[in-house]
N, C-alpha and C positions, 0 to 999 in steps of 0.2 A: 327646837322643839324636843321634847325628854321621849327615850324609845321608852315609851311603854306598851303592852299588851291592851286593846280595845277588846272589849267583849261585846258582842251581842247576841240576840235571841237566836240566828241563822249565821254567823259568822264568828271569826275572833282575825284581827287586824293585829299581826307582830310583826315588829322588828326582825329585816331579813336576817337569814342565817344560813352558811352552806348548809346546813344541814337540809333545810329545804330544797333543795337544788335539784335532784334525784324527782322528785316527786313536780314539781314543775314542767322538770324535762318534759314530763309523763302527762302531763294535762296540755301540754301543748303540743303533744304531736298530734292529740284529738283532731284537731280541723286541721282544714287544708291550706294552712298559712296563712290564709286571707285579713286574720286578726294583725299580722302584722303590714299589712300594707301602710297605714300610713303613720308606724313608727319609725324610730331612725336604727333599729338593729331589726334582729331574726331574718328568718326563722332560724333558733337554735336548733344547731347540729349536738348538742350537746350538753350536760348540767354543766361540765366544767364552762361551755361557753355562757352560758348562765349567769355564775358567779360571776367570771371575769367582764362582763357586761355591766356589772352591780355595784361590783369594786371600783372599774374604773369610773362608774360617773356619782358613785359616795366621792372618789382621791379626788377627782382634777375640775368635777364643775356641782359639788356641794348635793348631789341630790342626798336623802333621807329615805331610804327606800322600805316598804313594809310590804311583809306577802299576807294575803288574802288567804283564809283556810274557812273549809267546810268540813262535813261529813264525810264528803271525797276527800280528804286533806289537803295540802297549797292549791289550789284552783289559780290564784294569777297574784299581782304586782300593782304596785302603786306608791309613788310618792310624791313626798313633799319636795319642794324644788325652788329656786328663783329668791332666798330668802332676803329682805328687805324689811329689818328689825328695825330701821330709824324710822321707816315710814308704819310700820306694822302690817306686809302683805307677807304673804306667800302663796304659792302656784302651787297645785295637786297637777301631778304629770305622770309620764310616764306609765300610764293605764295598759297593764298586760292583761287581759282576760282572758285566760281560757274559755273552751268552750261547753265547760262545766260549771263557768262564773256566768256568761252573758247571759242578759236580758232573766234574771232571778233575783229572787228578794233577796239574798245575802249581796247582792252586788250594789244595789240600792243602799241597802244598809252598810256594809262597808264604806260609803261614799259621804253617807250620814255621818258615822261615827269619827271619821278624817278630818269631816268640815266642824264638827262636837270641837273637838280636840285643840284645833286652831283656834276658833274663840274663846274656848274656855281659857288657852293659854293666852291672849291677850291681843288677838290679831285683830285687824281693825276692815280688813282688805282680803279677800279669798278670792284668787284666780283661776281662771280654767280658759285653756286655749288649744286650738284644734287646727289639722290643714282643714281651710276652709271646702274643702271637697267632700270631707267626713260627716256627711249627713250625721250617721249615729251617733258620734261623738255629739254634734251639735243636739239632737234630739234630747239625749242626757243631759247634755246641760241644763237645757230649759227646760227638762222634768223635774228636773231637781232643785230647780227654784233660782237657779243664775240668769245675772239680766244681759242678755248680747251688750255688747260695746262697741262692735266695730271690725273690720277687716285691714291688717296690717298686709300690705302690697308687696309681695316679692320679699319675703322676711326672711325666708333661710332657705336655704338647699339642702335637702335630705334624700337621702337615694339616688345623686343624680339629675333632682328635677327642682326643680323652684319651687317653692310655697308659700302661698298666701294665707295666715293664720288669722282665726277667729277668734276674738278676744271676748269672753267671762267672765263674770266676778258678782260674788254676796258680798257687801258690805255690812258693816258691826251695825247700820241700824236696820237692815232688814234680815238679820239674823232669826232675831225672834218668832216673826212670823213662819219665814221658810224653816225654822225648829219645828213648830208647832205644827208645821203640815207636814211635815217628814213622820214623824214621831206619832199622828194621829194613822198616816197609813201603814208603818210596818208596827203599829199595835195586833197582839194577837187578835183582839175582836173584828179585827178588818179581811181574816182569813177563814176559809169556809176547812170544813175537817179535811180535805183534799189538801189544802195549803192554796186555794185560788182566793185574788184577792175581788174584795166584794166590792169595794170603790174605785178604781183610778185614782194612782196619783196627780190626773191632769186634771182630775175634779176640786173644785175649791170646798176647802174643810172651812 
């Protein structure tokens, strides 16, 4: 997938950078850890533990990693992951959200312009998988228009504990549609002059 810069209306989605690192630190010590409960690092002690979190799973297991920036500047993490070009999938992982990202339109939208991104570049297949424990994680999903598939049984060990993951995915023909619903709710007309939104996205456009 090519690092390019995403822009949108409430966000811009780039390609990490130490440079970012500083400013992460700082969005993540906001909350009280809890965002990382069912990831497999944090809480960072640190930027430098940051980067080196970044580095090693770009070197030794392919992730594609991109920060999340607002008005607050890097708010959180995300990427691309799992990559299977013969088949044409890839997996969106690794969701760091501060607690300057969650539950906001740039975080929606970020998530929009990620899954843009993979289509337009030719993917046929968009994954999202969660510890099956992760209500929110799963709530996300299927707001954003992923169809459940299934619970893989005792799939990995993270933390010490077993986990049973929840497996997601758009595919290339229901792309269109969940565009079309994404893209009718973070339109500016769907936001009142506060910035509250005037439809649900769990309503059908």
């Amino acid at each position: 997938m090519p690092d390019v810069d995403l822009i949108g209306r409430t966000c811009r989605v780039v390609p990490y950078d130490r440079s970012y690192a500083d400013g992460l630190s700082s969005a993540f010590t906001r909350g009280d850890g809890g965002l990382f409960s069912y990831l497999p690092w944090g809480p960072f002690e640190s930027a430098g533990e940051i980067d080196n979190v970044v580095r090693l799973h770009r070197d030794h297991r392919g992730f594609q990693t991109f920060v999340i920036a607002t008005k607050d500047g890097p708010v959180g993490l995300a990427s691309y992951m799992r990559y299977d070009e013969g088949n044409g999938a890839v997996e969106i992982g690794g969701l760091t959200f501060s607690p300057l990202l969650q539950r906001t339109t740039a975080a929606t939208e970020a998530m929009y312009l990620m899954m843009r991104h993979a289509f337009d570049g030719g993917y046929r297949r968009y994954e999202w998988k969660c510890d099956q424990l992760n209500a929110p994680s799963k709530r996300a999903a299927e707001r954003l228009g992923f169809t459940f598939e299934g619970v893989f049984r005792n799939a990995v060990v993270t933390k010490g504990r077993r986990r049973d993951t929840a497996w997601y995915s758009v595919i290339v023909e229901e792309w269109p549609a969940v565009r079309a619903r994404l893209e009718a709710w973070l339109g500016v007309e769907n936001f009142d002059e506060n910035g509250f939104q005037k439809r649900a996205l769990t309503t059908d456009i």
